[in-house]
C-alpha positions, -999 to 999 in steps of 0.1 A, spaced: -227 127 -208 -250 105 -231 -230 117 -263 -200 99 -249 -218 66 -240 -233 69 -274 -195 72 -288 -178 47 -267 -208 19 -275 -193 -6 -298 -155 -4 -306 -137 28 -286 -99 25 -304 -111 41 -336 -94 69 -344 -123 86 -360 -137 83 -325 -117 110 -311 -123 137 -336 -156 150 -313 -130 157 -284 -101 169 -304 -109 207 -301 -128 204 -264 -120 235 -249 -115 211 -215 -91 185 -210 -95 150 -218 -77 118 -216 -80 81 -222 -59 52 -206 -58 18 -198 -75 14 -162 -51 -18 -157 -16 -5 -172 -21 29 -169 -11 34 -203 -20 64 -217 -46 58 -250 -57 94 -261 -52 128 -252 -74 159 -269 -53 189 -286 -53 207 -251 -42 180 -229 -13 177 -252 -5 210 -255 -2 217 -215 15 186 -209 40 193 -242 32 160 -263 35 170 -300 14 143 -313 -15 113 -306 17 89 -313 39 100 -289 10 96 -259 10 58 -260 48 59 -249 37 72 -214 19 66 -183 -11 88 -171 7 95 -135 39 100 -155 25 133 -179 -5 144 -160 14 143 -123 52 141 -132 54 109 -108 67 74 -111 42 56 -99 4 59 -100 -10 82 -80 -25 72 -42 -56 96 -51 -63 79 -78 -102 71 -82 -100 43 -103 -116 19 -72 -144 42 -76 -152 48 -110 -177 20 -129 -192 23 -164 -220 44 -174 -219 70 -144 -197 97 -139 -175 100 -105 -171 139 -98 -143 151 -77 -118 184 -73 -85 182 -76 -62 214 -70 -31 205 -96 1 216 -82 20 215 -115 -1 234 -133 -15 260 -111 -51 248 -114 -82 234 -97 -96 210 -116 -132 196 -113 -131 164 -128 -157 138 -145 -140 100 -141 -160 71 -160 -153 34 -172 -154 28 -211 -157 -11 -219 -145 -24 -251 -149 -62 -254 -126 -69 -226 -109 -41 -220 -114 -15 -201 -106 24 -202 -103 53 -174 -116 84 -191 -114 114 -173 -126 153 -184 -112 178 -164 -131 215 -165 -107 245 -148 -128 260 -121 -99 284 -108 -116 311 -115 -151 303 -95 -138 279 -67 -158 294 -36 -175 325 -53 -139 337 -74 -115 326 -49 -82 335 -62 -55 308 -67 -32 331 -42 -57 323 -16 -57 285 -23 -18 288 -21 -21 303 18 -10 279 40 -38 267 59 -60 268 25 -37 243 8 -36 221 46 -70 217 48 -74 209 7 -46 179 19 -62 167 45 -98 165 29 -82 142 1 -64 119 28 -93 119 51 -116 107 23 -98 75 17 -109 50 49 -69 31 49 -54 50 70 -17 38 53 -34 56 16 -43 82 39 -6 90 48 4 84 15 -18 106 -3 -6 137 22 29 128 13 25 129 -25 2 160 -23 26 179 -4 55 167 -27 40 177 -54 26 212 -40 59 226 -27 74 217 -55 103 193 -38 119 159 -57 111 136 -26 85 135 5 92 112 33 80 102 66 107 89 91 89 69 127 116 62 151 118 21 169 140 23 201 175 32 194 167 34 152 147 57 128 130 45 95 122 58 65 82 46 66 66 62 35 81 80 4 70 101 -26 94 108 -54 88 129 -84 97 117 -119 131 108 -129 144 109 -85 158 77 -75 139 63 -46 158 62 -13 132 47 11 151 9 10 184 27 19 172 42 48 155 17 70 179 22 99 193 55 112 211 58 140 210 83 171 240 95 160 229 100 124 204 118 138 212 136 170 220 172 167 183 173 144 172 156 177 183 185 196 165 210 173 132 190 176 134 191 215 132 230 214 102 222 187 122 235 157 123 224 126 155 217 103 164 241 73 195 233 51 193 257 23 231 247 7 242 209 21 279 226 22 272 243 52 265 214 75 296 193 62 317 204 93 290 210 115 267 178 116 296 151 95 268 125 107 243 139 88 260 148 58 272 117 51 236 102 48 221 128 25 253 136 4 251 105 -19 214 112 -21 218 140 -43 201 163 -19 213 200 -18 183 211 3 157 200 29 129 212 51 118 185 80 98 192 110 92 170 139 64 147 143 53 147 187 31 127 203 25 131 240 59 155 245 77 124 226 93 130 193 83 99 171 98 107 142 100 135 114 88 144 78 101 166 50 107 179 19 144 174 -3 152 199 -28 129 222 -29 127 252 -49 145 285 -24 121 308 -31 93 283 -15 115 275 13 98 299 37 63 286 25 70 253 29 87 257 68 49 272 73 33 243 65 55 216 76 48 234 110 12 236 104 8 202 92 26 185 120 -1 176 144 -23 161 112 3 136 104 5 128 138 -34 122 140 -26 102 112 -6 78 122 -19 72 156 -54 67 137 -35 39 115 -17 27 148 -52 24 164 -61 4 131 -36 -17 132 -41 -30 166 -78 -35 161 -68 -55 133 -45 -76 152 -74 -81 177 -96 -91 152 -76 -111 126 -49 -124 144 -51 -155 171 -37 -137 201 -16 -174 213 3 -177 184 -4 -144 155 -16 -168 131 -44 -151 109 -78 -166 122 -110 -174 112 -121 -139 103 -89 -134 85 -99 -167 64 -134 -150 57 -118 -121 42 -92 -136 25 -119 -160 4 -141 -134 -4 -105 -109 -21 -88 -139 -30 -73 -136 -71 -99 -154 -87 -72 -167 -116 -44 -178 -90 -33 -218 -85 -38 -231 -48 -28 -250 -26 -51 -263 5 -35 -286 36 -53 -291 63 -30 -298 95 -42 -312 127 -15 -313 157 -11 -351 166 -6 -352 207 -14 -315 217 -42 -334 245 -11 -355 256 13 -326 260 -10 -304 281 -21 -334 301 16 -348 307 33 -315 313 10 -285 313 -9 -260 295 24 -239 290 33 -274 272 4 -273 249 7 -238 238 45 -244 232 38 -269 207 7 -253 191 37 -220 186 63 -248 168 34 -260 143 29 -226 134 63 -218 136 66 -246 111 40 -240 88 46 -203 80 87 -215 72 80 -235 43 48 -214 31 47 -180 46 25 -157 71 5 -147 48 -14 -181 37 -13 -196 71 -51 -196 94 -58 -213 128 -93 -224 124 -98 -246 155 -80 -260 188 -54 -279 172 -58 -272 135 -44 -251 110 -53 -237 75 -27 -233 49 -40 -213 14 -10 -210 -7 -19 -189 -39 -2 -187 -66 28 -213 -65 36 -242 -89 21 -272 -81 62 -285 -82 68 -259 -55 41 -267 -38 48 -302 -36 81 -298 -28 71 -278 2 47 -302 17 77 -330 17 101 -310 33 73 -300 56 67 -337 63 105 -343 66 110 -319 86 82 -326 118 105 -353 135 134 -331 137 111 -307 152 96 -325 173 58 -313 158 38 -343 146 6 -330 118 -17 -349 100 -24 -331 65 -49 -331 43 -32 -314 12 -57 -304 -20 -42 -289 -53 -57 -271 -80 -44 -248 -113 -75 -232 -114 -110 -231 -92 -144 -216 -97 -153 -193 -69 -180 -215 -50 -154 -243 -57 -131 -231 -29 -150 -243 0 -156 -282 -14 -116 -276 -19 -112 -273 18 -136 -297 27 -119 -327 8 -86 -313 22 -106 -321 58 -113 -353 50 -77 -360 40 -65 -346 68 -89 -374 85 -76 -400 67 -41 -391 77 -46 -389 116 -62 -425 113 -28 -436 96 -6 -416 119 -25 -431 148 -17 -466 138 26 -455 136 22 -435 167 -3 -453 189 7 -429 221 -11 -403 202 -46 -419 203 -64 -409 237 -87 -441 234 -59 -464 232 -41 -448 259 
């Protein structure tokens, strides 16, 4: 490992540089740890992925040559490697019949910065000479799956990573997850290999109907084989008509049940007929795992909403704005306002407490119309946070008048404090939101003078 910190010191794109790894007996590769672009590949590398020449790398993508997909992988370490170590992992490749242990590192050149990654075929002596037939067997290749997924702590890239491993392990041109919502099923999570369209956008709302007499099979905890569409065209028209214009000739999808409810489905499109049999024995095995999964992100979610959400009106709240400073885009414009709600002391006192939190709802109603969910925090009784990244200061400004413009018609009255900057130092952000505080001050005093039945000591 020390001869390729010794290389890579100094300038790395030389071609000369190369020539040590050029006739490695393992596979190496070189790319861009932002683009993914790919930089070098070693005689080997090329020759089981079929590039001819060093040239005709740079025209591809790592996850495009090395995984056949169309968009970077969801295993992919790159959050975990850092310069001058070595992150070692096992991969079992799909595509190429082989389990891989693999050496990821960070090469810095100036200012950019390169994912190298050497990759040593272990086939033969994974668990004292296991044979690659044994890894195939269902339960082996389950378990492999599920060790990846269970690695990551998101439960989302846990999901995601199952999908894309099993998309690419039986072989099929898309992976899907569908979760049903009341009368509706949605296609939640897709994988599709390179050169399939995507369909997930198209298929955000299935019907009962659409879905029914698959339904039916999953009640008697079946699963769904199509091995030629044709067949079905009389039988399920429904049906049909939704995966016809998809291209999709063939499909394997079991049912995903929680607590004797079905909610929802996964599968497999196109894949290869001799595998068909293999796969319906793992879709059945891996049925309950997906499950897990997703009530394990469900669980997640609604821990998050308890503990970054303000339960009156969903607004992110203060630990939500603790986050958000400390993973913030360190380049990005912003925009500050502080808002404080003129009158919410006279509306609970005149009419209620249903009153109050009524018009404490319509401010944030308000607020996230003109500039989003996402950059909108309650930090106190009556006062909100807005953080808008990354807008022109035009837009911005354009925004905040409309805003103002707006309150009467609403009948929501809020002093702001509004703060811009093109660009901030890190530790400038909270004297940002400070002086956006004391605007916000100076505003209530003026708004106090036009509506005087807002002031509590004057009335």
């Amino acid at each position: 490992y020390n001869i390729f910190y010794k290389i890579f010191r100094g300038s790395c794109v030389v071609s000369k540089i190369w020539e040590i790894y050029e006739n490695f007996n393992e596979l190496v590769y070189v790319a861009d740890i932002d683009t993914y672009q790919l930089i070098y590949m070693n005689k080997k590398c090329r020759e089981l992925t079929g590039i001819s020449s060093l040239e005709d790398i740079k025209k591809y993508c790592c996850y495009e040559v090395l995984q056949k997909s169309n968009t970077p992988c969801r295993m992919c370490t790159n959050d975990k490697i850092k310069a001058n170590c070595f992150y070692e992992w096992q991969y079992y490749n799909p595509l190429f019949d082989v389990i891989y242990e693999l050496k990821d590192t960070i090469i810095e050149d100036g200012d950019k910065r390169y994912r190298m990654e050497l990759a040593f075929d272990i086939t033969k002596q994974q668990k004292q000479n296991e044979t690659l037939e044994t890894m195939k067997n269902n339960e082996a290749l389950v378990n492999n799956a599920l060790s990846y997924a269970l690695s990551e702590q998101d439960p989302e890239k846990s999901i995601e990573i199952i999908i894309e491993y099993f998309g690419k392990a039986l072989q099929g041109e898309r992976a899907y997850i569908f979760e049903q919502f009341d009368d509706y099923c949605k296609n939640t999570y897709e994988w599709v290999a390179a050169g399939i369209v995507p369909q997930k956008d198209n298929l955000q709302q299935l019907t009962h109907p659409d879905v029914e007499m698959w339904y039916e099979q999953f009640k008697k905890n079946r699963l769904v084989i199509i091995v030629r569409l044709e067949d079905i065209k009389l039988k399920d028209p429904n049906m049909y008509a939704v995966l016809e214009p998809q291209g999709i000739h063939s499909l394997v999808v079991a049912p995903l049940i929680y607590q004797n409810k079905i909610i929802g489905f996964f599968g497999i499109d196109n894949p290869p007929k001799k595998l068909i049999k293999h796969i319906y024995n793992v879709l059945n095995l891996l049925s309950k795992f997906i499950v897990s999964l997703i009530t394990r992100r469900d669980l997640v979610r609604q821990l998050e909403k308890l503990s970054y959400y303000d339960q009156l009106t969903g607004a992110k709240n203060r630990h939500a704005l603790t986050y958000f400073m400390q993973h913030y885009d360190k380049n990005s414009s912003i925009g500050i306002i502080y808002a404080d709600i003129m009158g919410l002391k006279l509306a609970t006192d005149t009419h209620g407490h249903f009153a109050g939190d009524q018009l404490l709802n319509n401010a944030y109603q308000l607020l996230i119309f003109y500039f989003g969910k996402e950059f909108v925090f309650r930090v106190g009784g009556d006062e909100f946070l807005v953080m808008s990244l990354g807008q022109t200061k035009e837009y911005f400004d354009s925004n905040v008048q409309k805003l103002q413009n707006d309150m009467e018609n609403k009948n929501v009255y809020l002093a702001l404090g509004v703060v811009w900057k093109d660009k901030f130092e890190h530790n400038e952000l909270d004297l940002l939101i400070v002086e956006a505080d004391q605007l916000m001050y100076k505003e209530k005093r003026n708004m106090y003078a036009k509506y005087p039945k807002f002031d509590r000591r004057k009335r």
